[in-house]
Structures are given as C-alpha cells and as structure tokens.
Phi, psi and omega in degrees: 000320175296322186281356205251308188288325199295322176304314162312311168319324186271342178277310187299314190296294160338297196301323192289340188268316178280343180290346187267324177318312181302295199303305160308312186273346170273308167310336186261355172264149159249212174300141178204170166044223190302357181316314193311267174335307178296325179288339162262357120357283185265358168243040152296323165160199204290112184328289154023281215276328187272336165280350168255339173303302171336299196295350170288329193240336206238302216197145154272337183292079207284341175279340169263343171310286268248286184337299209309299193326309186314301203265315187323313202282346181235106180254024168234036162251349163310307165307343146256350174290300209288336176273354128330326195275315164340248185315336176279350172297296191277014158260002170265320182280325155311323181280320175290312185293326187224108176261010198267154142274148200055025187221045175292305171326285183305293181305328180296283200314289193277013133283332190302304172303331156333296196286326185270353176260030159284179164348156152301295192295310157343298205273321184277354194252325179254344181284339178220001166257130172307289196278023175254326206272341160320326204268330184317311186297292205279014148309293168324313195274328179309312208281341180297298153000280168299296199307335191284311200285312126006292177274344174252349206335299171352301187202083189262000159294323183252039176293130181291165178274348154292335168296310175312298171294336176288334174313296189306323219288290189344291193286353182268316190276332151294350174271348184249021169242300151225154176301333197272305167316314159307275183251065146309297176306320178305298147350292173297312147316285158357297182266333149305333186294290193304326169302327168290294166286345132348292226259329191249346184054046163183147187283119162308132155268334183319306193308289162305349187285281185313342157256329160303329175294316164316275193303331143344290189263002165281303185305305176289352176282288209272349152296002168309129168302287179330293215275327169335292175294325179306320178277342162284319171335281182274302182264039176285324195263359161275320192287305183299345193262160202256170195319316172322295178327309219266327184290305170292321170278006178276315211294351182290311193265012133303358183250344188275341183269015204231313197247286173313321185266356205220046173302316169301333186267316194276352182269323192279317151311325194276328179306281195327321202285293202301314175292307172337299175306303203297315200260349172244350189248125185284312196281113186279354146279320178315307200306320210262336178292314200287328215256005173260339175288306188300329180283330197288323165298322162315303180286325170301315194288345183241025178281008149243006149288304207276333174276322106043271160317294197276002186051045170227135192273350187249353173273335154327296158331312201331271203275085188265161186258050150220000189251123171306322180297284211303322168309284206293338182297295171321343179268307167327296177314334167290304176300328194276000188244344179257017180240340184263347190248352196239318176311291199245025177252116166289319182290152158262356152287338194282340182282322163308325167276007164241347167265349169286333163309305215280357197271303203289339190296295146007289211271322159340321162275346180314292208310298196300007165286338176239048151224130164304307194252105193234132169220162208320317204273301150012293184308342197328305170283323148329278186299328158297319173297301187308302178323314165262008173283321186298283189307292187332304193291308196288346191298333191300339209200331176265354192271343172308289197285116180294310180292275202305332148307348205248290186314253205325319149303348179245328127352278166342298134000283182309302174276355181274312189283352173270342182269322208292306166291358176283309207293335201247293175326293186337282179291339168300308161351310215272270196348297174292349184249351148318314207271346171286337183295319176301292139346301179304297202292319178288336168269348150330301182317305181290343188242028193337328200304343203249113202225055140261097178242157185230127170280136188264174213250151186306148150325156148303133180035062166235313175207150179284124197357065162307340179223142175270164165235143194315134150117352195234109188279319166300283235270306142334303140337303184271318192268339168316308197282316193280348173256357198040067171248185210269158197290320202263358182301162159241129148260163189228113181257118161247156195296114158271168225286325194227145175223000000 
C-alpha cells in the first residue's frame, strides 16, 4: 500500500504543477481575437440555440461552437476549465505512457518538460486562447478514451457499462469538434478492431459501436449547411482542385507542422530514437548508422539557430519546408524511426503502442494536406501523440542506464525551469500591458468626443491576436462591442519603445 501511494504521488505532485502553471498563465491573458466575437455572441441568449444557428451558417463543429459560446463569456469559469484541461491531459499520458517498473520519475518529468516545451505558436494559439482550446478539448477526451479502452483492452466484452456509455458519449462529442481529430478517431478504432481480432479472432463490439457513432457525428460535422457554404465561399478555388493538387500544396506546411515548426518536440523523439539505437540495437553497423542519421537530424532541425550563430545563410536554409530534398529527407526519417522501434521494443504490446501513437500522430497532419487551413494549432494532436510515443520509447531504456538518466533529468530540469521562468515574465508582461489598456479604454469611454484612440500592442509571441491589424474590420467591430466603446472610434495599436 505504501509503495503503491508513493507511485501515485509523483504523477499528482507533476499534474499540480502544470495545474498552477495553466492557471497562472490563463488568468493572466485576457480575452483576443475571436475570443471577442464568442463572447458576445454568447451572451445574446441560449449557447444551445446559437450553436445550432452556427451549425446553418458557419461551422459543423456544433460542440466547439457551443464550448466557445459557453466559456468565451465567463472568463473565471476559463480560468479553471483550462488548466483542468491541462493537468488531466497529463495524467492520461502518464496512465498510457508509463507501464515500466521504476520509470514514474522519469516519464512524469519528461511529459511534464514536452508539454511546456512546445511551439510559440503551438502555446499561443491553444494554450492560453479561449477559441484555441476548441482543438484542446476533444484532445483530452481522445487520450480519456484510449486510457478507458487500454485498460479494458484484454477482454472489452467485460468493460463495465458506464465505461462503455462514456466511450459512445466520447467518440459522439469528438465527431463534433473537430475534422482532423474526428477522424482519427475513426481511423484508431479501426485499427484497434483490426489488432484485436488478430490477436483474439473476434471483433469488440463495443469497438465497431463506437466507431460507427464516430463516423456518424463526423459525417453530420462535415454535412454542415454552414461549413459547407463557408468553404465555397472562402476556399472555392482550393476546393476546385484535385487530390493531387491539394496534397502538393500542402505538403510544404505538413512538413513544417509535422518537423520544423515543433523542433523541440521532434528533438525529444529523435533524442529517444538515439538511445533506443545506442543502448538496444545489437548489429553495430545499423547502430552507429541509425544513430548519425538522428544527429544529423538533430542539426537539420536546428540549422537556424546554428546559422544564425555563425552568420551563415545556406546552414540557415538547410531546412526549408519548400525544398524536395527536405521532403524526402523527412519521409525517410519516418521510416527509418518506425524501423529502430520495430528492431529494437521487444513486447509487443509496448512496441505496437508506440507506433500506434506516432500512426494516429501522424495521420493527424495527414488529414490536414486536403484543408485549405492547415495551421500551427491544426498540429495540436500531433505533438500531443509524439509525446507520448516519445515516454513510451524511453521508458525501453533508460531506468537501466543510471548515469545517462540522471545526465538526462537534469537536462530535463533545465529546460523545464527556463520555460517555467519565460512563462512567468511573458504573462505577467500580458497582464501589465492588458490592465493600461484597460486604463486607456475606460477613458475613452469617459471621453466619446474623442476618437482616435491608440493601444500599446501585446509582447511579441505572447498571445493569439491579441492586437488587430488594419483591414480587418470584424475583429474591429467585436473588440469595439465586448469593451463598449463607440462604433465610430478608430484604434490604433502601436508598438511601445520598451516591454
């Protein structure tokens, strides 16, 4: 029992740290960019009635319409959803991620450091924006899922039936959020259904329920009159293009959400991939081959930093995301990594689960080659799936090597307390130039005659539009009505000399 709480202790001691982290940092941003619009929005009458007019004219994603409506307008029930939303992520990828013995320590640590070391954009578009946190949700609930489904995996005939009904709830409320996740989800079953009757020579039904419910509510999400029109609308000429088409143009920003833009996520899987090779792979020519292809990807992911330092413009280049070379180096680096994990995890569930992560991680960036809008936040579900194929694989190896676990934990540390202190300026920052603004707008307020009013503009890679730019006249419009200033005011965001 003692040995039992102390195991418990270390996930909970962790979940509290990203819950305060979350919390600090969500109380201290405030509402931006489309944040405006849902909130007045939502406070027009019943969220309900307005997510379903959405689903006529805007959007099929009637659950995230609906979260916006909810939350945009109540921003201290945001400030506890989202870092809830948080810390319940990273007990799902702890409950999935670490099946080892003695590599509680490790695996808590080296999710915990993931999670605060993605992307700029990554952090700014889902981590501290309200209308970001749409891609958040039915994240959460994906990885609640597999832990439910996992854990009865064995024998899912004899999954008790509240698991069971929370499962349909699940795979019904995620076909209604989002496309790329939704169908993921559909996909992951799938492929659990096919692992399953292998292994057992018969289909879960539970399994096929839940994927027909998947596909349901995915098919009424992409059957919207709203998104419909919205994409003849906006994307007729992407739309008009043929598969091919849509895929070549795509592929520049699949390499950049999938490698380049998520260098630190794609550094700590490729570190995972070198231990793997260096301390499990027996043939000692693949090894040393496998393990000069991950540094050499290490310096491709990081050739604009390093050119940068050196003043040099063609090691800056190296990894342009428009370069043929660069495609094919990166699709190889897929293969050659689903070849060091099938080589070197001896169980075979631990190995399947870790390619079943980086397959769903993956197809997640797949999806988005046929959407006109494949952006940073899009990526979202990737970089959360690599996290936890990443705790899996080290889990393979490291609690052996003592010294090199110790070296890697402290490392680990480092960059987790260098993030931990960007995070506690940054917002505070966001704060202090939120509450002069705030100061500015109340004497506006007080002064209608006067309508030129000028705002200083958010830190740089601090928050998602957070400041408007000439021409875009909606968001103009929503921050006028949500501060209650006059229709006929002009703003001005300007830069100030010092932040």
């Amino acid at each position: 029992m003692e040995n039992k709480r102390r195991k418990l202790l270390v996930p909970a001691i962790f979940a509290l740290l990203i819950f305060g982290i979350f919390f600090f940092i969500t109380y201290k941003t405030p509402l931006a960019g489309d944040d405006w619009g849902y909130a007045l929005n939502g406070m027009k009458g019943n969220p309900i009635l307005q997510a379903f007019n959405f689903y006529q004219t805007w959007s099929g994603r009637f659950f995230s319409e609906l979260w916006g409506f909810i939350v945009a307008k109540n921003k201290w029930l945001w400030n506890i959803l989202n870092p809830l939303l948080f810390s319940s992520m990273f007990i799902y990828m702890f409950i999935i991620a670490n099946k080892k013995e003695n590599t509680g320590v490790v695996s808590a640590l080296l999710i915990f450091t993931m999670m605060l070391n993605v992307s700029s954009q990554i952090r700014m578009e889902t981590y501290t924006w309200i209308m970001g946190s749409t891609y958040v949700v039915p994240l959460a609930l994906s990885l609640l899922y597999f832990v439910i489904i996992f854990k009865n995996f064995d024998d899912l005939k004899k999954m008790p039936l509240i698991l069971k009904i929370c499962t349909v709830i699940i795979c019904f409320y995620i076909g209604l959020t989002m496309e790329n996740i939704a169908a993921i989800v559909v996909f992951s079953e799938l492929l659990l259904i096919i692992y399953y009757y292998i292994k057992n020579k018969k289909i879960p039904l539970i399994l096929i329920v839940n994927m027909i419910i998947s596909l349901i509510s995915f098919i009424i999400m992409r059957l919207s009159p709203g998104s419909t029109y919205r994409l003849i609308r906006d994307h007729s000429d992407f739309n008009n293009l043929s598969l091919t088409e849509k895929i070549i143009i795509n592929l520049p920003n699949f390499i950049n959400y999938s490698f380049i833009e998520h260098k630190l996520t794609i550094a700590f899987f490729t570190s995972s991939l070198i231990g793997l090779s260096f301390f499990k792979e027996k043939n000692k020519l693949l090894k040393y081959a496998f393990i000069i292809y991950q540094l050499i990807s290490l310096g491709l992911l990081f050739s604009l930093n390093i050119g940068s330092i050196l003043h040099n413009d063609f090691i800056s280049n190296l990894n342009n995301q428009n370069s043929v070379f660069i495609w094919l180096y990166w699709l190889i680096y897929i293969a050659i990594a689903f070849i060091i994990i099938i080589r070197n995890i001896e169980n075979e569930k631990d190995r399947l689960k870790v390619l079943f992560f980086i397959t769903i991680g993956g197809s997640c960036n797949i999806v988005m080659l046929l959407s006109p809008i494949f952006g940073a936040r899009s990526s979202l579900y990737f970089v959360y799936f690599i996290i936890v194929s990443t705790a899996l694989i080290y889990q393979e190896f490291i609690v052996k090597e003592k010294v090199w676990m110790i070296v890697i934990m402290i490392i680990w540390v480092a960059l987790s307390g260098i993030r931990i202190r960007e995070y506690y300026h940054k917002y505070n920052l966001v704060a202090q130039i939120n509450n002069e603004r705030l100061e500015i707008i109340d004497y506006y307020k007080n002064h209608p005659e006067e309508k030129d009013i000028y705002l200083p503009r958010m830190p740089i890679y601090s928050i998602h539009s957070g400041d408007i730019e000439e021409g875009d006249d909606y968001h103009f419009e929503t921050f006028k009505a949500y501060y209650g200033l006059n229709e006929d005011t002009n703003i001005i965001f300007y830069w100030k000399e010092a932040y």
